[in-house]
C-alpha positions as CSV (number, residue, x, y, z in Angstrom):
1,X,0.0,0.0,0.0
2,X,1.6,3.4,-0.7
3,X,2.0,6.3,1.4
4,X,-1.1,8.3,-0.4
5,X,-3.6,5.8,-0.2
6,X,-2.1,4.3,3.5
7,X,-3.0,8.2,4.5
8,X,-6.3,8.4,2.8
9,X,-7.7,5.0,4.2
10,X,-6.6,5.7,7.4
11,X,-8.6,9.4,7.2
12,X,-11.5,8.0,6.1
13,X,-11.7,5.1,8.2
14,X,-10.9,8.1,11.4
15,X,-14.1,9.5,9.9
16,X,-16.2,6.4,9.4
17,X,-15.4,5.4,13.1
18,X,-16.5,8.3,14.7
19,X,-19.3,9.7,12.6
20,X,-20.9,5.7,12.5
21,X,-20.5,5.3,16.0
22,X,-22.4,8.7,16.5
23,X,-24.7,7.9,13.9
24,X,-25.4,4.3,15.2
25,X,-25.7,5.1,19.2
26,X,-27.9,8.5,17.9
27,X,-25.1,11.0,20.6
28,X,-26.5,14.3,19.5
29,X,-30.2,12.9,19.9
30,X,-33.1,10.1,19.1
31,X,-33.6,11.0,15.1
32,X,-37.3,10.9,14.0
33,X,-36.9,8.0,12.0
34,X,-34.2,5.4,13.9
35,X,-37.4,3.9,15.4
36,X,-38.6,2.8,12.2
37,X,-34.8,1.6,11.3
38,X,-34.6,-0.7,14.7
39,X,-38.0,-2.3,14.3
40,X,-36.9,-2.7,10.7
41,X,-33.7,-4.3,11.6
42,X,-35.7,-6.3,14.3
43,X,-38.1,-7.6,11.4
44,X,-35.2,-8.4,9.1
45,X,-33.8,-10.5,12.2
46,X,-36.9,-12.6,12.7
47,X,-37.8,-13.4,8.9
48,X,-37.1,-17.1,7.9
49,X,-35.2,-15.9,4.7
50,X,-34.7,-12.7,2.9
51,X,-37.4,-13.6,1.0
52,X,-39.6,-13.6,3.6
53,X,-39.3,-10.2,4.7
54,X,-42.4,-7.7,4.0
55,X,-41.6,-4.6,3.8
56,X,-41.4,-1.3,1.8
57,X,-37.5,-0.3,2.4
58,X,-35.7,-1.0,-1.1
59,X,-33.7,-4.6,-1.8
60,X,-30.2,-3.7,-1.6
61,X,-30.5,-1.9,1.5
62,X,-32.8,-4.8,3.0
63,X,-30.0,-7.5,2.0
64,X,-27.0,-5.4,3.5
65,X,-29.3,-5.5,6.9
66,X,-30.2,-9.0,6.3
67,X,-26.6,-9.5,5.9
68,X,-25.4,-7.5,8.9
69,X,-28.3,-8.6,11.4
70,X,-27.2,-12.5,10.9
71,X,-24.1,-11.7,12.2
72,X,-25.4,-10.9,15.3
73,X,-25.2,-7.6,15.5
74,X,-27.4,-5.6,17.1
75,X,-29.6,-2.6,16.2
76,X,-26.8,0.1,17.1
77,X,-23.8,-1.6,15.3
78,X,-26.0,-2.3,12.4
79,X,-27.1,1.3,12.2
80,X,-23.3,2.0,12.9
81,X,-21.8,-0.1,10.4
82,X,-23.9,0.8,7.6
83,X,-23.7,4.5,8.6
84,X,-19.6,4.7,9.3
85,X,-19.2,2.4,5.7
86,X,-20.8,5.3,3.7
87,X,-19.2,7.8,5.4
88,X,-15.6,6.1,4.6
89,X,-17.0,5.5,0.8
90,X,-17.0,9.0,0.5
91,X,-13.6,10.2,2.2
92,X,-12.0,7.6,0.5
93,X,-13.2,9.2,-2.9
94,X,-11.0,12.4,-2.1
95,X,-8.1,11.9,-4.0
96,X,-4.2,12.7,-2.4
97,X,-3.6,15.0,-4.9
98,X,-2.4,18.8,-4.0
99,X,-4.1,20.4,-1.9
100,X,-5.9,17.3,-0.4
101,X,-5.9,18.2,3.4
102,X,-7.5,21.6,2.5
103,X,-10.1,19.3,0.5
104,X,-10.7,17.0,3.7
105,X,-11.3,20.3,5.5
106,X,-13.9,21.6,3.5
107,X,-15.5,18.2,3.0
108,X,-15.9,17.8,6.5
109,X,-17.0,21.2,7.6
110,X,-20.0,21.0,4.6
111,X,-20.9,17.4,5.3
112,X,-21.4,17.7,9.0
113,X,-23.3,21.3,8.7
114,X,-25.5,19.8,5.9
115,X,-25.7,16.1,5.8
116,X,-24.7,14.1,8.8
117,X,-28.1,14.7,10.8
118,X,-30.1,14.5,7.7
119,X,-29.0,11.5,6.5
120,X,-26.6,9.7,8.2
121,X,-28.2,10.1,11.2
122,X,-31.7,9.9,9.7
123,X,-32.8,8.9,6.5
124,X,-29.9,6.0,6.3
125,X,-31.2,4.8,2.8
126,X,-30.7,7.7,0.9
127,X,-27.3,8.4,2.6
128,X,-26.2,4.7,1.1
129,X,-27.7,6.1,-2.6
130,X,-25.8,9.2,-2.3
131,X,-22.4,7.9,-1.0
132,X,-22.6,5.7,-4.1
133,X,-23.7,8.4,-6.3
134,X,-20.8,11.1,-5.0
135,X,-18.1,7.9,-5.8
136,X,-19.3,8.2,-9.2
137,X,-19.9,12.2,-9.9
138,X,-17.2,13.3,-8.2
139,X,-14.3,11.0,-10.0
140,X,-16.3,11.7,-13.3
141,X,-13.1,13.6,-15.0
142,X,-13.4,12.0,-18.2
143,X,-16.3,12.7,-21.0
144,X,-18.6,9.6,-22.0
145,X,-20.7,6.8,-20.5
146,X,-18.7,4.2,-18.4
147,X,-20.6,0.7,-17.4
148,X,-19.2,0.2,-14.4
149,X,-20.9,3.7,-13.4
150,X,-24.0,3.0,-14.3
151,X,-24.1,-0.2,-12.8
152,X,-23.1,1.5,-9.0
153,X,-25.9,4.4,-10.1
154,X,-28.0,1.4,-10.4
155,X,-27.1,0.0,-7.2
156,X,-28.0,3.4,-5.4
157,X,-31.2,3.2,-6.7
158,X,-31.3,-0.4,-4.5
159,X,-30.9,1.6,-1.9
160,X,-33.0,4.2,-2.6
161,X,-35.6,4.8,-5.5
162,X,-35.0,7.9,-6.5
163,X,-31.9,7.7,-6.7
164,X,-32.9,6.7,-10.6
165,X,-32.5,10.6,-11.1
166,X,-28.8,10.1,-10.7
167,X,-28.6,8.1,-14.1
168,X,-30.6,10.3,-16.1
169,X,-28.1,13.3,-15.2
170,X,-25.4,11.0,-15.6
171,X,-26.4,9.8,-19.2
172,X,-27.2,14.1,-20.2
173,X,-23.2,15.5,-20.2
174,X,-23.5,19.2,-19.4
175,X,-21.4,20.3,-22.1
176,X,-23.2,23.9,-22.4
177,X,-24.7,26.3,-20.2
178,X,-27.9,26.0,-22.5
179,X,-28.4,22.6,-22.3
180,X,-28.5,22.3,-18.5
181,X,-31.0,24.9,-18.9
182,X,-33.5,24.0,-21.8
183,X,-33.1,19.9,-19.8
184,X,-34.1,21.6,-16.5
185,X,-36.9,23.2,-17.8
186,X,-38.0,20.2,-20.0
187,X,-37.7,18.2,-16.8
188,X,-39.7,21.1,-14.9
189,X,-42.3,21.1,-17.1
190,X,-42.9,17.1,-17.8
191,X,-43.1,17.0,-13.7
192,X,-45.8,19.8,-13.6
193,X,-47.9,18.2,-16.7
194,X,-48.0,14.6,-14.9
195,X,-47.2,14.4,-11.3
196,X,-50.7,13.8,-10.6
197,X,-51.2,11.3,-13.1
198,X,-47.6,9.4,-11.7
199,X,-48.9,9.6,-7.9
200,X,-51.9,8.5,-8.9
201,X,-50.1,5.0,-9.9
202,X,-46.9,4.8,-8.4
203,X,-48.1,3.8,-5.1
204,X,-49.6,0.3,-6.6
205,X,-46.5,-0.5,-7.5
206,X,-44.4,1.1,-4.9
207,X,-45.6,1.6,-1.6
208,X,-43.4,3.9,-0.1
209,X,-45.4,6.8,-2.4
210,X,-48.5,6.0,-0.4
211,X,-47.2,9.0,1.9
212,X,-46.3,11.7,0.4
213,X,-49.9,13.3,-0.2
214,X,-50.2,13.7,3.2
215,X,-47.7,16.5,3.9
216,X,-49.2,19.3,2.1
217,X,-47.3,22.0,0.6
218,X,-43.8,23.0,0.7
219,X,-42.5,26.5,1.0
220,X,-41.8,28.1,-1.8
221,X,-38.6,29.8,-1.1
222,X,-37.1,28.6,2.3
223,X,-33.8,30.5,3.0
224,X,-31.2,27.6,2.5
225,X,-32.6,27.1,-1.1
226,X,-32.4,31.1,-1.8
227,X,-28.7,31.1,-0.8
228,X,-28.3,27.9,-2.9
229,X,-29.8,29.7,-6.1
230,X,-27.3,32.8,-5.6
231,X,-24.6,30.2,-5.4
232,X,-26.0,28.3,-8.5
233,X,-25.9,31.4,-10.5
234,X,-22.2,32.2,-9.3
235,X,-21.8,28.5,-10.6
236,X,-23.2,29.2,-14.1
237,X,-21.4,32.7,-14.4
238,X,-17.6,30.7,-13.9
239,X,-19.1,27.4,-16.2
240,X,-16.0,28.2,-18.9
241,X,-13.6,27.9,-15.5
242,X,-15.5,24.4,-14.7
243,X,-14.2,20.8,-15.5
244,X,-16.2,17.8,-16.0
245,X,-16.5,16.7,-12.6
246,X,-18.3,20.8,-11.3
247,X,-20.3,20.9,-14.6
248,X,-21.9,17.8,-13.7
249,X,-22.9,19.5,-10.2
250,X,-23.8,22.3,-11.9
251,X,-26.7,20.2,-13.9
252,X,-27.1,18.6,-11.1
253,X,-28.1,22.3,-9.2
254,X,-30.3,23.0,-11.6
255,X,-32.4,19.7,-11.3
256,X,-32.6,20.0,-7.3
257,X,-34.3,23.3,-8.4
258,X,-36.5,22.1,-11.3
259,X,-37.8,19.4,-9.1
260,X,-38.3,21.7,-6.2
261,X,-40.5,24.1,-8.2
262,X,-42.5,21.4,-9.6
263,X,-43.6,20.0,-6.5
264,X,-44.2,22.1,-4.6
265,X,-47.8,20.6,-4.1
266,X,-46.2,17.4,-2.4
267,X,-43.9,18.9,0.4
268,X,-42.3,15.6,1.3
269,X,-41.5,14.6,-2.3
270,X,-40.1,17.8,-3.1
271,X,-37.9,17.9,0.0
272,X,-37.0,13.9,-0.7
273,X,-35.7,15.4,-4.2
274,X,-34.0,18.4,-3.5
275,X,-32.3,16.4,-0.1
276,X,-30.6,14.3,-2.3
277,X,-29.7,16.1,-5.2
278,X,-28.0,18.7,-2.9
279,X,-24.9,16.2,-2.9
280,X,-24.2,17.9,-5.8
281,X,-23.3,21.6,-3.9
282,X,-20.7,19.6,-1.8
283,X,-19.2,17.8,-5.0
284,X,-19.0,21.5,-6.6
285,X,-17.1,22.5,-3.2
286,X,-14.9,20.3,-3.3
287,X,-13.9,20.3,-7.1
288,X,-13.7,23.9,-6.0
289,X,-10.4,23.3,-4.0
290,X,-8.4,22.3,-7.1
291,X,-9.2,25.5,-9.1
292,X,-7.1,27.1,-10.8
293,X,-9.3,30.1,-10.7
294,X,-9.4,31.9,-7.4
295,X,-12.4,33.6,-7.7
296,X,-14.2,29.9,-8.1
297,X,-12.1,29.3,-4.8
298,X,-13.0,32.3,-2.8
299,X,-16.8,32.4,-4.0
300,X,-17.1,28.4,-3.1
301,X,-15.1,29.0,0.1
302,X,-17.6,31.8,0.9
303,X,-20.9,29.9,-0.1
304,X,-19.6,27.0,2.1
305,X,-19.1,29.1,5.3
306,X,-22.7,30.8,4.8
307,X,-24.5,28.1,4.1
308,X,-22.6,25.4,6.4
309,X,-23.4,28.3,9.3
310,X,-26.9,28.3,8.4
311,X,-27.5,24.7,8.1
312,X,-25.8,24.7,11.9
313,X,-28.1,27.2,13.3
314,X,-31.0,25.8,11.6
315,X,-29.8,22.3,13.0
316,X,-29.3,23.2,16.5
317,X,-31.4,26.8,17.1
318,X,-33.8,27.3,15.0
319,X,-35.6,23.8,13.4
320,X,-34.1,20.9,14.7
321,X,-33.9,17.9,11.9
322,X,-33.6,15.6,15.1
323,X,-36.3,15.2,18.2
């Protein structure tokens, strides 16, 4: 093993142990949905056979518990292992390139202001679909359609079912400023003309879009999602000083919004959506650090302190994600 990857393994597993253990014995609170994970895991323990287990949680993530449970684990290393092995998935992405320990830095500052007590400690599915899906973005340097991405793009939407967004930005490459907008738009739109058609059927087929009527609507323009336009917008304005890697967050930006706008009707949905295609702001971040531009350095640097504060306060102050 040499020295660059010896240091990078040993980072992310640093990371993976603490935030799993965290994550799995819930140390900053009881998050509103571990509940539903430990009777879940305690379902998955007392079913005769994968096979036999009833529920609506997604495959892949219901054989990695399956898997996990049979080894005698219980509920808290489960939720500890599954947790800390997505975290190190996604330090171990980070390349030991130049400039690596300032990329570590800003990783960790944005992922524990805006997605450890979201997902990690919450919604645990879509934190496995988006650990996958950031291996993926975030090492996509080169132009063109690679299998083995799609088929761990298809695994994240095991995990989590929409997730299938990921592979529909994935198979669009953002070449032009006026394609990611005339796709957003398009996307905007065909959402709007049949969203009520789609929930009308999806949840015979899959039940876990029997809930998302009952939430009402979502606000319009909450404050994180104002600051996260501005930033978009500083995105789009430095596009020419953009490789691959932040073009594909761009798109991805302007999806999280397209969706957002278009249901706005289905509160939960439209949060479920714009939740995980915000992977794509830290994914810009990051690619950020290695810019040879410094006003794509200074502007990312600044976004990430004013919205990592506000996700904090919002957090801990003002609307606590966890009860």
């Amino acid at each position: 093993m040499s020295r660059e990857i010896a240091i990078r393994f040993l980072v992310s597993l640093f990371f993976a142990i603490v935030i799993g253990l965290a994550a799995g014995y819930q140390v900053l609170a009881v998050s509103r949905d571990y509940d539903n994970y430990s009777q879940f895991f305690n379902l998955v323990r007392s079913a005769p056979s994968y096979w036999g287990i009833q529920y609506r949680f997604e495959p892949g993530f219901t054989m990695v518990v399956y898997w996990l449970v049979n080894l005698n684990f219980t509920n808290w290393i489960v939720y500890s292992v599954i947790a800390g092995s997505i975290v190190f998935v996604k330090y171990f992405s980070l390349e030991f390139v130049e400039r690596y320990w300032h990329a570590v830095l800003v990783f960790t500052f944005y992922f524990l202001a805006r997605y450890v007590l979201l997902f990690e400690m919450t919604v645990l599915r879509a934190a496995c679909a988006l650990a996958l899906a950031f291996v993926v973005f975030y090492r996509k340097t080169e132009s063109g359609i690679q299998i083995k991405d799609l088929i761990v793009l298809a695994l994240a939407v095991l995990f989590h079912y929409s997730a299938v967004i990921f592979i529909f930005i994935y198979l669009i490459p953002p070449v032009t400023r006026l394609r990611i907008i005339i796709v957003s738009m398009a996307v905007f739109l065909v959402i709007i003309l049949c969203k009520h058609i789609a929930l009308g059927y999806l949840p015979d087929y899959l039940s876990v879009f029997t809930t998302y009527e009952e939430f009402g609507k979502a606000t319009t323009f909450p404050i994180p999602l104002v600051v996260d336009m501005v930033f978009f917008l500083f995105a789009v304005h430095y596009f020419d000083e953009a490789d691959l890697t932040m073009r594909y967050a761009i798109f991805g930006m302007a999806m999280c919004f397209a969706f957002h706008f278009s249901l706005l009707d289905y509160s939960l949905l439209a949060a479920r959506f714009r939740e995980l295609l915000s992977i794509f702001f830290l994914i810009y971040l990051v690619r950020a650090v290695f810019s040879d531009n410094e006003r794509v350095i200074s502007g990312s640097m600044a976004y990430a302190l004013l919205s990592g504060a506000l996700y904090f306060f919002v957090e801990f102050y003002y609307e606590p994600l966890l009860t």
